[in-house]
N, C-alpha and C positions, 0 to 999 in steps of 0.2 A: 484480780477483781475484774469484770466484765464491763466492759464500755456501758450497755442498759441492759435490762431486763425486760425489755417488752419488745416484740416483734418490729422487725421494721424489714422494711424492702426495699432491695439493691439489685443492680445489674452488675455485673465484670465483661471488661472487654479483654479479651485473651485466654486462650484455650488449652494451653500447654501448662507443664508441669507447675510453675511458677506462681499459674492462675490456682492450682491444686490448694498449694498451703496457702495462700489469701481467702479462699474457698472455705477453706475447715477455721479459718479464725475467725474471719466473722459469721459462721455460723453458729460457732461456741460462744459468740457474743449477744446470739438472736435475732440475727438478722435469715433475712429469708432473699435466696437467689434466685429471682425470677426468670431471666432472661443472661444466655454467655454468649457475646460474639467474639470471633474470628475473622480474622481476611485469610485465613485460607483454614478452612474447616476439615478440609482433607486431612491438616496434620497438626489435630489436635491432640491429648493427650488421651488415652484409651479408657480414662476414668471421668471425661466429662461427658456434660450430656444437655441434650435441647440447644446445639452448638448451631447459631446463624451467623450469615456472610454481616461483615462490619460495616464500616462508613463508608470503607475505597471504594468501592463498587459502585456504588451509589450515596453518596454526599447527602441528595437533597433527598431523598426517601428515608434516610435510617432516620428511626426515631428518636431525637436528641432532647426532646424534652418524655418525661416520664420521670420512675427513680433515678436517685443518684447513681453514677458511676465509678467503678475503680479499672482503673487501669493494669491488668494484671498480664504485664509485659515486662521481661527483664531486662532488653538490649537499652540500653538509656536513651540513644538517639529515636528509638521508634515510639518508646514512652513521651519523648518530647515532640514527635509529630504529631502522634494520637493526640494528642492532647494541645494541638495547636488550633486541629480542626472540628474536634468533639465542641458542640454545643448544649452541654450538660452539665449538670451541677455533679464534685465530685464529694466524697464521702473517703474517712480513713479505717485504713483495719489495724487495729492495736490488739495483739496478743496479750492475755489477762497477767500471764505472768512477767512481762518485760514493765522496768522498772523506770517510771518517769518522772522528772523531778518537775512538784508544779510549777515553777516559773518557768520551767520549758517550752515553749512553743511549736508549735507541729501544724505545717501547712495540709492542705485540703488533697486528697488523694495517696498522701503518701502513708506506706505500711512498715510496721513494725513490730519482727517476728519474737518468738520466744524465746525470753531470756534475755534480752537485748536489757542496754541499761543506759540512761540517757539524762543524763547529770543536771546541776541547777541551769539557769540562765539562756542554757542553751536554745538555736535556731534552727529548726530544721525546714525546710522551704519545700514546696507540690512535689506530688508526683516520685518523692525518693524512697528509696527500698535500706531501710535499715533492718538487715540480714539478722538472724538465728545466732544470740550469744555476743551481736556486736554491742560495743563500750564504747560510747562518747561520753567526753568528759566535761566538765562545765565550762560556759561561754562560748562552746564553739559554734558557728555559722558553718552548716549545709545548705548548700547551693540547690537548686530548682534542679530534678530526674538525676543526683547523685545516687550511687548506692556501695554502704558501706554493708560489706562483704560479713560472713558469719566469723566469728572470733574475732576481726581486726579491733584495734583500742587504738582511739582516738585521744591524746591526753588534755588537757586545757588549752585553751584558746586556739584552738587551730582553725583554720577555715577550709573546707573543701570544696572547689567550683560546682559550677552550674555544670551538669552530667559526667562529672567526673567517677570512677570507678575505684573505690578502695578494694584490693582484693582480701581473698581469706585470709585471717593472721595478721596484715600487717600491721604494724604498730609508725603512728606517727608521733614525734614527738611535741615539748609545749611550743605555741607559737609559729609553728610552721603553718604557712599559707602554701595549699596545692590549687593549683588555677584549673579551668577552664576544660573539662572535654577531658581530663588525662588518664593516666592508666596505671593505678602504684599497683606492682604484681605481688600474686600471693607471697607470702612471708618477708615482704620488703619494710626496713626498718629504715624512716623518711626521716634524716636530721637536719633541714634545709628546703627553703622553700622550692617550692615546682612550679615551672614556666605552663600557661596555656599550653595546652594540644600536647602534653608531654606523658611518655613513658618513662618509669621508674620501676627499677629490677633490685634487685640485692641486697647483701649487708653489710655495708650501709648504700644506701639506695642510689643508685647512679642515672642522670636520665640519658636513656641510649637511642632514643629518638623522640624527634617534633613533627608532630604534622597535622596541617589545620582539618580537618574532619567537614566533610559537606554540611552536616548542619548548622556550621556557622550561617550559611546563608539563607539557610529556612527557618532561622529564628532568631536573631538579630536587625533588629528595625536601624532604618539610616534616621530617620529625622524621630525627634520628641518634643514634647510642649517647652521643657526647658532643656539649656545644656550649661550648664556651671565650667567654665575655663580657668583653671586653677581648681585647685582642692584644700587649701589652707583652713584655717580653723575659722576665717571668715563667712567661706560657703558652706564650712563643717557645720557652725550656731545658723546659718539662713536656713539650713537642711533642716534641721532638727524644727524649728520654731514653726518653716510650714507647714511639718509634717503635724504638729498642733495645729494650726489651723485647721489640715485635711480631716483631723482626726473629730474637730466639732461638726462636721457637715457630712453628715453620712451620704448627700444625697450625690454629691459632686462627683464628675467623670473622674475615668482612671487618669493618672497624671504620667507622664513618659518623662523620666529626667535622663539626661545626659552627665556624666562627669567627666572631664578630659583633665587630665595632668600631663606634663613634657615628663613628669617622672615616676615611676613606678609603685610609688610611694603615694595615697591617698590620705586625705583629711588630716592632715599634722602640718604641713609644710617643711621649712627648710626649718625654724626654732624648737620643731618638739618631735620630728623625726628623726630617722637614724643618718642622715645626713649629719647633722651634729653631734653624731656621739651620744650615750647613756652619761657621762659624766659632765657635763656642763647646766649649769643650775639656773634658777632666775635671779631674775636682778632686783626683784623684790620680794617682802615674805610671800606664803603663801596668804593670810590673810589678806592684804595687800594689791593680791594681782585676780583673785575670784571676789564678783561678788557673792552674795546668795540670792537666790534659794541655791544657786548653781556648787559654792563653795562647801556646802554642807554633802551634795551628793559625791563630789569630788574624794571631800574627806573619807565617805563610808567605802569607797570605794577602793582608798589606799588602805583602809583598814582592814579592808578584805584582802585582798594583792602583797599588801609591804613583803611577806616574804622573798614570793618570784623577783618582786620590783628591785629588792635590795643583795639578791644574790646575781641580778643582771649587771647592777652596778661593779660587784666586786669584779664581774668577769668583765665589762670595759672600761672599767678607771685603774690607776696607779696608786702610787701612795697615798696621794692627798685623800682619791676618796674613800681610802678605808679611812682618813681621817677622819673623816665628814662624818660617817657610818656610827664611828669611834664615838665621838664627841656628842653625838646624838642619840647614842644608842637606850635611853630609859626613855626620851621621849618619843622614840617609833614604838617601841615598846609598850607604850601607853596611850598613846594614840594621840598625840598632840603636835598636830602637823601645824598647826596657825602661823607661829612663827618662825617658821624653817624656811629654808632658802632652798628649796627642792630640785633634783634634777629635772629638768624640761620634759624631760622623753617621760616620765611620768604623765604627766598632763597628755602627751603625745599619744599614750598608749589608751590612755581612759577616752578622749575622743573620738579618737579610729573607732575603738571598741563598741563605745555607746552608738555612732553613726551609723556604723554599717548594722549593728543590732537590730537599731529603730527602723532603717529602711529594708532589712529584712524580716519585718515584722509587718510591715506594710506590700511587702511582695505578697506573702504569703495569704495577708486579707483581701488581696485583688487592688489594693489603694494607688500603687505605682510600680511601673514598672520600671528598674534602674542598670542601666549599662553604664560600664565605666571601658575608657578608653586611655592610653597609655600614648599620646602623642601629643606633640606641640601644634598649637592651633599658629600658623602665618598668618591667616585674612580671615576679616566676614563680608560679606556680599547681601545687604538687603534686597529679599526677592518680593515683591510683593507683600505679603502680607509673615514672612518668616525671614531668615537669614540662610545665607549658604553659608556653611563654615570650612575651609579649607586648611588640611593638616598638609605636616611638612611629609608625608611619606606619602602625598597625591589624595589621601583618601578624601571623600566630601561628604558631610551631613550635612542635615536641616534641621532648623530649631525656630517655634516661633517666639520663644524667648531667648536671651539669652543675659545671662550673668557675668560680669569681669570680675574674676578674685583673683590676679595674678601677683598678687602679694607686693612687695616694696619692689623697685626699680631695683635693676642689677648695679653689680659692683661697679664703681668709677676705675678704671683701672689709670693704675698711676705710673705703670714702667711697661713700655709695649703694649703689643695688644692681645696677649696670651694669658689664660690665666694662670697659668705657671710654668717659669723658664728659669731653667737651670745649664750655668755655664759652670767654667773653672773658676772656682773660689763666690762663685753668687747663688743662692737659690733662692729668687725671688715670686714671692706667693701671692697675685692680686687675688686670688678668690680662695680663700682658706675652705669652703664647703664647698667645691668642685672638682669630684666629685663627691667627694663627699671627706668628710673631716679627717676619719683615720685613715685615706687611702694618702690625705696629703701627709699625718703626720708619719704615716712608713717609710714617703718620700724624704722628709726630715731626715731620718732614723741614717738611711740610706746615703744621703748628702753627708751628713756626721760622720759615720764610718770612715770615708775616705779621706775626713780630716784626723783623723784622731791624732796624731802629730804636731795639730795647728790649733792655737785660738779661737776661736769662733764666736762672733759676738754676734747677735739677733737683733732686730732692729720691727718694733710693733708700730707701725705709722697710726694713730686716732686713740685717743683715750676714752673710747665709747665702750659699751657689753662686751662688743666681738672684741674691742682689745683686750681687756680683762678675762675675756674666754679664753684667748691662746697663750697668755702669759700664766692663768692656769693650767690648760692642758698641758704646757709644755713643761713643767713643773713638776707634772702629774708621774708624767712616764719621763720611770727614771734612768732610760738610755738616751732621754735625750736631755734630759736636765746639767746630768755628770758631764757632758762632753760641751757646755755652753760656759761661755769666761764672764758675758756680761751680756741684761739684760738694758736693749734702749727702747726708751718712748718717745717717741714723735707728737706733740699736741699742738695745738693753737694755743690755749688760754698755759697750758704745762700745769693744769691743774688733774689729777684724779679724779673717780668720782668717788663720793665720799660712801663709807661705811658705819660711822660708828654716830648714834645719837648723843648729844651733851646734854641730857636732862635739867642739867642747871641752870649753866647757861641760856638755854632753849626758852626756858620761862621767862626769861631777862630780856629776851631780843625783842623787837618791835619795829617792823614796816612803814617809818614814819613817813615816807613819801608816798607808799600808798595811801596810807591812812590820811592823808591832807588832803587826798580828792574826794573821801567817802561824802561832803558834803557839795560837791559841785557837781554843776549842771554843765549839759554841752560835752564832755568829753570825746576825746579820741584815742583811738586805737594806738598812736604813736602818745599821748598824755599820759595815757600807761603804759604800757610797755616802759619808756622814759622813766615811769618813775618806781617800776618794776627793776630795773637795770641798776639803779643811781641804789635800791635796797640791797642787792645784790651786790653791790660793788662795796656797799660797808659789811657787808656779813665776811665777803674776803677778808679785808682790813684789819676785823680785830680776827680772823683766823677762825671764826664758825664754819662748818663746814653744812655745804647743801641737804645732809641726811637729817641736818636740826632745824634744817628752813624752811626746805620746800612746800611742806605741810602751810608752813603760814604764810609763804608767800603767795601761791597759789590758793590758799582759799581768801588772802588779801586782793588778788586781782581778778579771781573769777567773781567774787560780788563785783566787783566797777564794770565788768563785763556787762553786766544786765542791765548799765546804762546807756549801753552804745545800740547805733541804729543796726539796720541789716547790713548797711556798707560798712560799715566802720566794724561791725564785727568780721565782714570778709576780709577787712584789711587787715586785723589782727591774727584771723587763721591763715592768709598767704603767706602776710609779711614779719608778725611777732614771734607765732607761738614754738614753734620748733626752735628759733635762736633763745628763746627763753630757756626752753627744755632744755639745749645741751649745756648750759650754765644749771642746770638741776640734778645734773646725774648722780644719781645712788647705787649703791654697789653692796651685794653680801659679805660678811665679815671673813668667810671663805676668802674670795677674790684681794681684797686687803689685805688679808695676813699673809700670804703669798707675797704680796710686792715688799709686805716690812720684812719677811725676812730677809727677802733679797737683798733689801738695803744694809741690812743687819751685817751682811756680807759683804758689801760692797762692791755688789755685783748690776747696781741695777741705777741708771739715770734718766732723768725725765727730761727733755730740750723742750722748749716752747717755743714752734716756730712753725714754716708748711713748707711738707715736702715742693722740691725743687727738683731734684736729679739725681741719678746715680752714673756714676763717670769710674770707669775704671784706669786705676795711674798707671805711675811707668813701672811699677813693682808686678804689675797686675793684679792688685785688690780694688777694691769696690769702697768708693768715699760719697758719704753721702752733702750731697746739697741743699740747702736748705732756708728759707725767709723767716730769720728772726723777729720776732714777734715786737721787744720791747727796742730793738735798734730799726727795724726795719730794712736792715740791710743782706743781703744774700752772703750767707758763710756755707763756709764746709769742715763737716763735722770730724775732728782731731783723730777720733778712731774710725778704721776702718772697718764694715758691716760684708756678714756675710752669707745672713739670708735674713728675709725681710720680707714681710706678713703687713698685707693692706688691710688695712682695718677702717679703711679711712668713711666707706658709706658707699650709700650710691648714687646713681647719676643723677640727669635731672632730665624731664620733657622736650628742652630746648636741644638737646644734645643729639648729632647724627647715630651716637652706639646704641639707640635704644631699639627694644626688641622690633622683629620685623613684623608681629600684629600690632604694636601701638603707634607703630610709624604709619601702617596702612589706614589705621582708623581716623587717625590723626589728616592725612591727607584726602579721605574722602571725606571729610567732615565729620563723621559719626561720634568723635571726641573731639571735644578743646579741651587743652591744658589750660587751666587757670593761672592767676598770677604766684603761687604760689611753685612753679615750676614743676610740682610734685604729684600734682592731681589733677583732675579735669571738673569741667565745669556739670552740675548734675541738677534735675529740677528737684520738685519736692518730692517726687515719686523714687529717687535716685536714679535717673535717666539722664544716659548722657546723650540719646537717640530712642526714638521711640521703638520699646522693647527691650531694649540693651540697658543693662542696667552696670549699674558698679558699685562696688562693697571692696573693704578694705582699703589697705593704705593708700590708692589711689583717689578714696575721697577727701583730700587732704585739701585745705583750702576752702572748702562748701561750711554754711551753716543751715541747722535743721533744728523745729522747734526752738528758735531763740539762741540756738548752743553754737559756739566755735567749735571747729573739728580742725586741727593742723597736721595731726598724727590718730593712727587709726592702730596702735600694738595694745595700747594696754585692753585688757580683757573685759573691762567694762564696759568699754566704748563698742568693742568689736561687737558685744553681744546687744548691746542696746540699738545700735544701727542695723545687723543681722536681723532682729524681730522688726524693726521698721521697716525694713527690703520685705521681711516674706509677709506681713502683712499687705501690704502693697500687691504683692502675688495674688495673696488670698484672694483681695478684692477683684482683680482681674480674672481668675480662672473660676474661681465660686460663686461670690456676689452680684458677679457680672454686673457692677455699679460705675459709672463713669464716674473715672479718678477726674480729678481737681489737677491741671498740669499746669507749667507755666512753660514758655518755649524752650526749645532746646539751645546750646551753647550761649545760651540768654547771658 
């Protein structure tokens, strides 16, 4: 089929062979070539003609307004300079027979030759050269002056960088991400992602060199309007919700964002990337943790995906999760994901996905333009009227916004100050996802091995999610399950969280010390909570468990909420609401039926007490110490432990170990910590310094429209505060309206 049928008129700039076949498509399309430049005319192709000198020569003379342009250059770096300096409008040539699926997306100047086939969902971004017979496959993202080569096939989801080069034939597989500038050589078969600036040869593809390429510097901007520090699903929902914004006001400048992550891994964070592993699930259904509209798009989305999603899982889980798979298998089949307890990395893979989609859909329309950077930010430095940001490997931008989503505070570590040290007879684990989940549990695997002779009892310090994640995982894979004697938990309260609803019962229960303030005046923040705690403490009593309560206790104390002032609700988000929550914990029936078995065995007990020490005796084994809860007295635990997984949380604001950007901000002022140790103080606009904004867990502590916020995970919250931040943008960059502020560290 033919782009139109009525005449239109184009210029090409490039003279050689390359400009030939972009020449004969759209002329087969109807368009009419008025004018071909060259910067070196001498050595044009022997078949063009009416060949003049280009822009080099003279900049301000070429004519840059007239018809639209194509750029019919095939080296990619020179397509992306042409095209840095051309002030022209650009135009695409699409080959009638190459097959495009309409939800596809096809940025402005880029061509796509015959026979080429270019599947649903997909992104193709300026200026790229989709070669003769090439095959991309659905959802994948092409980068701005890529060109995927004649025959290569591209399969689902892959992404290819900004002027990367697929060559002839190769074939990449699903999921692989190729960065930046690189070079996959003809007939290379990619099973694995590819580093910026990198070559890749063979089968299977090996890269045999890195090297950063001069145009990094002629097209890469140091400063942007914003720059997002952290990449969690915080700034993932801010991303998206302003790009609604940008997307009502056609009229508004281009917007330059920045994203920086310390880890290679965008838009998921540490809970739904592959830091954690494919087999660790939520902690609530899926009903439960989306709301909608968002929940329903979510759904359509696993219903598309279950298959890849669910043969991901078989290849990084163990037994339990073909259990999972097992047990559930008619309703993935059927599409009824509501009440499942889903892998995270799911969620993990649909927001990446939808992010970078959206913001390449918006490159493409000229809306923004987005650099992502792979470093740890140390310091910001208010210059004027923007910020210097300084990263840990010396580099330095400017931003005159910028966003904090640096997710929850790191781990407390409780033994040393390493996150994992392994002597004779201890492997002790403060940060089970550093770096990342399964490189600790090979370590595991590996510590095992050279017991296999010996006992080994494991020891989970917290009975929060991450403990019930590694008491799963560890469960999972079964070289390391067989070789464990006995399963210990470490808690405060030595309660669980709970899994299983009593329907019966449930209907029976009744909040009668909340319900005795429903009619008083005056309250406080401590009058509830109190009588939040005193409900909570009979539901233990008769043996109800939190997954039959929480529901009513919490919608019992969030109405008495909406009788307190703005102080007295700060006082309940600094000082209540998270000690409320860890007396609320619920748990997937997964997670549960894991510890019953083990009890089943009598392989697993629960102490109720707080770590104190680990001492190794005169035997050389490792005895743990410990503050009993119901004596108060310091004991030590009868068996001896022999690797031991912090699960315990993380720090707090007051503390010297916290990162070395929240300590700098902290001490120029730019942040206060609130009373709640865990967040900083932020205005109405979520400012904790004018410009700097903060999202996510670190607004713990703050209230907004009326509402307590103590915790910022669950997805509702994330997402309802994310639209409140990027509206706030909006009005700044678009409306240009002067926000309503109150002072800062107020």
């Amino acid at each position: 089929m033919k782009v139109t049928e009525k005449s239109n008129k184009i210029r090409i700039y490039g003279a050689g062979g390359h400009s030939q076949v972009i020449r004969e498509v759209l002329e087969d399309n109807g368009y009419e070539v008025t004018e071909t430049f060259d910067d070196k005319p001498s050595g044009r192709h022997y078949a063009s003609k009416n060949v003049t000198s280009g822009a080099r020569e003279n900049l301000a003379d070429f004519p840059h307004k007239g018809h639209p342009v194509i750029i019919a250059v095939g080296i990619n770096s020179e397509r992306a300079e042409i095209a840095s300096f051309l002030k022209s409008k650009f135009e695409k040539a699409i080959h009638h027979s190459a097959t495009i699926a309409s939800s596809a997306k096809i940025g402005d100047g880029t061509v796509v030759f015959a026979g080429a086939i270019i599947q649903p969902n997909t992104v193709i971004g300026k200026h790229v050269i989709v070669n003769t017979g090439a095959s991309i496959d659905h959802d994948n993202i092409i980068g701005d002056y890529a060109h995927v080569s004649p025959k290569a096939a591209l399969c689902g989801h892959v992404e290819v960088g900004e002027g990367s080069h697929v060559g002839v034939g190769a074939v990449v597989i699903p999921k692989v991400k190729i960065g930046k500038w690189c070079t996959i050589g003809a007939g290379s078969v990619v099973l694995k992602d590819v580093p910026d600036y990198s070559t890749v040869v063979g089968n299977p593809g090996k890269v045999i060199k890195t090297k950063i390429p001069e145009i990094q510097s002629n097209t890469m901007s140091k400063s942007s309007d914003i720059t997002f520090i952290g990449s969690g699903i915080s700034s993932s929902f801010t991303i998206l919700h302003f790009l609604d914004q940008i997307e009502k006001n056609e009229t508004q400048k281009k917007i330059q964002i920045n994203i920086i992550d310390k880890y290679q891994e965008f838009h998921t964070g540490i809970p739904y990337g592959s830091r954690s592993g494919f087999s660790v699930h939520l902690i609530t259904s899926l009903k439960n943790f989306l709301p909608e509209p968002e929940l329903g798009k979510f759904i359509q989305w696993l219903n598309n995906n279950k298959n890849w999603l669910i043969k991901e899982l078989e290849k990084d889980g163990g037994r339990l999760a073909l259990d999972w798979i097992s047990t559930h298998v008619d309703r993935i089949e059927n599409n009824e994901w509501e009440d499942l307890f889903i892998p995270r990395r799911f969620f993990g893979w649909y927001i990446n996905e939808k992010v970078k989609n959206r913001l390449e859909e918006f490159r493409i329309s000229g809306k923004v333009d987005v650099k992502y950077t792979a470093e740890e930010v140390v310091d910001l430095e208010k210059v004027e009227n923007s910020y210097t940001i300084c990263l840990k490997n010396g580099e330095v931008l400017s931003s005159e916004k910028v966003i904090l989503s640096v997710g929850s505070l790191p781990v407390n570590y409780l033994w040393k100050k390493e996150s994992l040290v392994e002597k004779n007879n201890i492997l002790f684990i403060n940060d089970p996802y550093k770096p990342e989940l399964k490189q600790v549990l090979e370590r595991i695997k590996g510590f095992l091995n050279k017991r296999k002779t010996k006992k080994t009892n494991v020891l989970i310090v917290g009975a929060n999610a991450s403990g019930l994640e590694m008491i799963y995982k560890l469960n999972d894979v079964e070289e390391i399950s067989s070789h464990i004697n006995k399963f210990l938990l470490l808690s405060t309260q030595g309660l669980l969280p709970d899994a299983v609803i009593d329907k019966k019962r449930q209907k029976e229960y009744t909040p009668f010390n909340l319900q005795s303030l429903v009619d008083q005046d005056n309250l406080t923040a401590k009058t509830i909570a109190d009588a939040t705690f005193k409900d909570l403490d009979y539901a233990e009593q008769i043996n109800l468990g939190a997954a039959s309560t929480v529901e009513i206790i919490s919608k019992a104390f969030g109405t008495l909420l909406g009788k307190l002032n703005q102080e007295e609700l700060t006082k309940f988000a600094c000082y209540y609401g998270n000690e409320i929550g860890r007396r609320q914990r619920c748990a997937g029936f997964h997670y549960s039926k894991t510890i019953d078995a083990l009890k089943e065995e009598r392989r697993f007990d629960h102490i109720a007490g707080r770590f104190s020490n680990i001492e190794e005796n005169s035997e050389n084994e490792y005895e743990l110490e410990f503050l009993d809860t119901e004596s108060g007295v310091n004991k030590t635990l009868e068996d001896t432990v022999h690797i031991v997984i912090n699960c315990i949380g993380s720090t707090n604001l007051s503390n010297a170990d916290i990162p070395e950007l929240l300590k700098n901000l902290i001490d120029k002022g730019y942040c206060k910590p609130n009373d709640s140790k865990i967040g900083f103080a932020v205005n109405d606009s979520l400012e904790s310094y004018e410009n700097l904004h903060i999202v996510g867990p670190l607004l713990a502590g703050n209230v907004f429209d009326g509402k307590a916020v103590w915790h910022v995970e669950h997805c509702g919250r994330i997402i309802w505060l994310s639209k409140m931040l990027s509206q706030k943008i909006n009005d700044y960059y678009i409306k240009n309206s002067e926000l309503k502020k109150t002072p800062f560290n107020s």
